[in-house]
C-alpha positions as CSV (number, residue, x, y, z in Angstrom):
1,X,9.7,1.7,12.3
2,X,6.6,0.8,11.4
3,X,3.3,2.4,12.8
4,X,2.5,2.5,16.2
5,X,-1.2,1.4,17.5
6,X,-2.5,3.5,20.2
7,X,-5.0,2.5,23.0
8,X,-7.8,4.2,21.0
9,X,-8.0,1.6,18.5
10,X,-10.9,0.4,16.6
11,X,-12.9,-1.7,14.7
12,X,-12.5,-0.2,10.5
13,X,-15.4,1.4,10.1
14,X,-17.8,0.5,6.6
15,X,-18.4,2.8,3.9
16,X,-22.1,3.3,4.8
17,X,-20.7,4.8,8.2
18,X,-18.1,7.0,6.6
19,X,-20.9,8.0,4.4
20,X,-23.6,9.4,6.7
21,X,-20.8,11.4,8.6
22,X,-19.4,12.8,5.5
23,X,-22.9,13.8,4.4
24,X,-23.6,15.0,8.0
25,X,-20.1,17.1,7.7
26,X,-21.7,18.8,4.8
27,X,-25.2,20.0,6.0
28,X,-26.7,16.3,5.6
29,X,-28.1,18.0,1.9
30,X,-30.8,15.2,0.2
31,X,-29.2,13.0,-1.9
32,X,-30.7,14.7,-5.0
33,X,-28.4,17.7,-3.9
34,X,-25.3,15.6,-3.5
35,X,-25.7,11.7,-4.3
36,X,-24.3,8.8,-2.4
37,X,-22.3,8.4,-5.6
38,X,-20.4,11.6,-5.6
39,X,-19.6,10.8,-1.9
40,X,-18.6,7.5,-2.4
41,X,-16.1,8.8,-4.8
42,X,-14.3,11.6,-2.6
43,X,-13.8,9.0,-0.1
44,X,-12.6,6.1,-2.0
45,X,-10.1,9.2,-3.7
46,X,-9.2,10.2,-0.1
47,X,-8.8,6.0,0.7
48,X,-6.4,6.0,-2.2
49,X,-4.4,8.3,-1.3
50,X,-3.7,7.5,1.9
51,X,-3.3,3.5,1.2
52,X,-0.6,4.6,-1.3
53,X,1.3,7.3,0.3
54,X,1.7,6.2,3.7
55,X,2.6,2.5,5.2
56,X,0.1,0.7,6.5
57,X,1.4,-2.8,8.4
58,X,-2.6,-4.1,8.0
59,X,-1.6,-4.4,4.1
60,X,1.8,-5.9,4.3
61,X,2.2,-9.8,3.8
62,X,4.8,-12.1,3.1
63,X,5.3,-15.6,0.8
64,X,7.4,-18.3,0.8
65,X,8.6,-19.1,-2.6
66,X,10.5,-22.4,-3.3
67,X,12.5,-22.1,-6.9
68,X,13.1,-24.7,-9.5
69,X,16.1,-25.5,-11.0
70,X,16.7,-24.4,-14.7
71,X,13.1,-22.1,-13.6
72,X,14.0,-18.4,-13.6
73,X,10.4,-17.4,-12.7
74,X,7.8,-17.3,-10.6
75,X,3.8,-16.6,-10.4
76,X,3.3,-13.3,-8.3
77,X,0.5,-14.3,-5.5
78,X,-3.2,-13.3,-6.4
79,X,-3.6,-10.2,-3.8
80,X,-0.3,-8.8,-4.9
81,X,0.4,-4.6,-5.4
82,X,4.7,-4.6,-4.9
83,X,7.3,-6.5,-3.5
84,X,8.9,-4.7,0.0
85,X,12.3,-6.7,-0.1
86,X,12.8,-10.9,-0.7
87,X,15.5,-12.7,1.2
88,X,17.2,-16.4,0.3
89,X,16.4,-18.3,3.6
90,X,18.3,-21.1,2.2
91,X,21.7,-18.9,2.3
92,X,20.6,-15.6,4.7
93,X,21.3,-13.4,2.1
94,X,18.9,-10.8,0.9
95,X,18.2,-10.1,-2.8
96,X,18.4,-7.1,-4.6
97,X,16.3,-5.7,-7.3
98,X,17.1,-5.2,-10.6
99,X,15.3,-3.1,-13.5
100,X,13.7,-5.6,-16.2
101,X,16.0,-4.9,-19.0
102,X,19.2,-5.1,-16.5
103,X,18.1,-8.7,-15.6
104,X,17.6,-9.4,-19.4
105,X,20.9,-8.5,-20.4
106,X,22.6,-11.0,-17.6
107,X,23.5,-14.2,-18.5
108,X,20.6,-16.4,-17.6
109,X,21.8,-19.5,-19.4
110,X,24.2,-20.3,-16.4
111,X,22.3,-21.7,-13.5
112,X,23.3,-20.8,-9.7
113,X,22.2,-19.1,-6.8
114,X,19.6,-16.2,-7.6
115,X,20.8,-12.9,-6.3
116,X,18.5,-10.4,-8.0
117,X,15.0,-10.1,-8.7
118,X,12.5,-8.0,-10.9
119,X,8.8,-7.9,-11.8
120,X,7.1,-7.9,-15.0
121,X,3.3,-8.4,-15.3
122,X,2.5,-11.5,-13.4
123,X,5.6,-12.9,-12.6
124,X,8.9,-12.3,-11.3
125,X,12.3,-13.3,-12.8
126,X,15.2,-14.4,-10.8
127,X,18.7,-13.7,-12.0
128,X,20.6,-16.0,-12.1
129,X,18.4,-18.6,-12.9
130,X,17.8,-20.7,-9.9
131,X,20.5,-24.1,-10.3
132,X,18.4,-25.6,-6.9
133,X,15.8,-25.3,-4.6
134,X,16.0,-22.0,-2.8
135,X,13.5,-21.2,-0.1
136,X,12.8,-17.1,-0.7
137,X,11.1,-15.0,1.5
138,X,8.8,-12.4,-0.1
139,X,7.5,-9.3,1.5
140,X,5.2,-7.7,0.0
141,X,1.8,-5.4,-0.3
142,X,-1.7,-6.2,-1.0
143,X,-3.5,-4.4,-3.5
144,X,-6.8,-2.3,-1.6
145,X,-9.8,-2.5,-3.5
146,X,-12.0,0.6,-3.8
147,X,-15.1,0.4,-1.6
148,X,-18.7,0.0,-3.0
149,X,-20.8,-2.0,-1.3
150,X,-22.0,-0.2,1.9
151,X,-20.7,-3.0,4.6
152,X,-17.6,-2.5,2.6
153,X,-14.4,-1.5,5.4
154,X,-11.4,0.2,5.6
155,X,-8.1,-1.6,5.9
156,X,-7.4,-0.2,8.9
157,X,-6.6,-0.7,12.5
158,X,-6.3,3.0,14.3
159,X,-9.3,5.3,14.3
160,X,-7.4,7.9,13.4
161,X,-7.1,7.0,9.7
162,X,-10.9,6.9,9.0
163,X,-11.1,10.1,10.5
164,X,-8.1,11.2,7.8
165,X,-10.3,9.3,5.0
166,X,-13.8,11.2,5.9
167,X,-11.9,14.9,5.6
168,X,-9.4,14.2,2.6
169,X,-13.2,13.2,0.9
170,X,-14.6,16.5,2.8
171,X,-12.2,18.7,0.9
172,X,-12.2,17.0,-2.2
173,X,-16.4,17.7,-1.8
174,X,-16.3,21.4,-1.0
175,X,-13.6,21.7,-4.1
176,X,-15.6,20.2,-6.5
177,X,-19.0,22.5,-5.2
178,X,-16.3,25.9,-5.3
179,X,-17.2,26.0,-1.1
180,X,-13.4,27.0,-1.0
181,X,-13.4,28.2,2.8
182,X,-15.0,25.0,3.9
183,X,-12.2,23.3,1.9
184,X,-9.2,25.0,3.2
185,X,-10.6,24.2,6.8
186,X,-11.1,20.8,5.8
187,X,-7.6,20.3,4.3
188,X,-6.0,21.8,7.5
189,X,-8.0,19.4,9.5
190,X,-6.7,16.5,7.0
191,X,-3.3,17.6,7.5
192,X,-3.3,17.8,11.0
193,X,-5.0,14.5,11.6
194,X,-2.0,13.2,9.4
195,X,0.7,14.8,11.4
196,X,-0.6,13.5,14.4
197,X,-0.3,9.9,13.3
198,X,2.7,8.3,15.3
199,X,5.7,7.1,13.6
200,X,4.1,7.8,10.0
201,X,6.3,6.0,7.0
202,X,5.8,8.3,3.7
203,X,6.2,6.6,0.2
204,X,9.0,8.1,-1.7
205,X,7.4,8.7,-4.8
206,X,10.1,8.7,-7.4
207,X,11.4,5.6,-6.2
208,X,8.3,3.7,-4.9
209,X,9.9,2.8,-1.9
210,X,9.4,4.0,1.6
211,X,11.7,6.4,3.2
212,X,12.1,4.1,6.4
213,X,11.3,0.2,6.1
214,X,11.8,-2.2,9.2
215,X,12.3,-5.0,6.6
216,X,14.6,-3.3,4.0
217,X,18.2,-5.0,4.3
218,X,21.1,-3.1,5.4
219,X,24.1,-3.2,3.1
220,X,26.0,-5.0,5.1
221,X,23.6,-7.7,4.9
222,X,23.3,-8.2,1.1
């Protein structure tokens, strides 16, 4: 299920904006007190973690990637973070994903249809070796880049998650000036704002994969 837009959607908002009402949030102190700089951090921290915990459909994308025969890989596309799940359009049959060294211990010298996948720095290597054609789906997400400039925006579409951004940087700011009350407050606010997010996909950290994916194949289908 993936996340669910409410009517009180918006345009992202730039980093200048997030800025001010962080600064605002704190007592609008000069910026010889607390620079734009040491803002800008907390809130590309708090954008961090929220691009990389939680899924975020504004950041997925998808490929269509046409093998060669005797070819076994592949140029990962320029924008690319990780791979969601790649399906064989040319068969309907979805791939599975294999650690590095499992695929490098298969034999790869016999061509036929690829049925496993895995990634290693720019590239991904099919297993087998393609023996034809195949037209693969890939899903996949975009890498976020931090924001700096002040038009800079956020990646997202519901309000909400700005709002979540401008108090995970909020605590992170009272933290680091030992204002601990104003940080617990802040965190429980943070929280909150993340609880009431609709439908809310959590990444499973030890695996790297989400706990629920509309796009993951069911067993049946592999």
């Amino acid at each position: 299920m993936a996340l669910l837009l409410s009517p009180t959607t918006t345009m992202a908002k730039a980093l200048s904006v997030i800025r001010t009402s962080v600064r605002t949030a704190i007592g609008n102190p000069s910026t010889t007190e607390v620079s734009n700089a040491d803002i800008d951090a907390a809130i590309n921290d708090s954008y961090d973690e929220v691009v990389t915990r939680f899924r975020h459909p504004e950041i997925e994308s998808s490929e269509t990637i046409t093998t060669v025969s005797g070819t076994a890989t592949d140029a990962v596309p320029a924008d690319y973070w990780y791979t969601l799940a790649m399906r064989d359009e040319t068969n309907s049959k979805w791939l599975r994903h294999r650690p590095l060294e499992w695929v490098l211990q298969q034999d790869n010298d016999t061509n036929s249809q690829p049925a496993y996948y895995t990634h290693t720095g720019s590239n991904f290597i099919f297993s087998p070796t393609p023996d034809g054609a195949y037209s693969i789906t890939h899903y996949y997400v975009k890498v976020v880049t931090a924001l700096s400039a002040d038009a800079d925006t956020t990646v997202f579409i519901h309000r909400t998650w700005d709002e979540i951004i401008k108090y995970g940087a909020l605590w992170r700011l009272f933290q680091d000036y030992g204002e601990y009350d104003r940080m617990i407050h802040s965190r429980n606010v943070w929280r909150t704002l993340i609880n009431s997010m609709p439908e809310t996909e959590t990444l499973n950290e030890e695996t790297a994969q989400y706990i629920i994916g509309p796009i993951q194949p069911n067993e049946s289908e592999l």
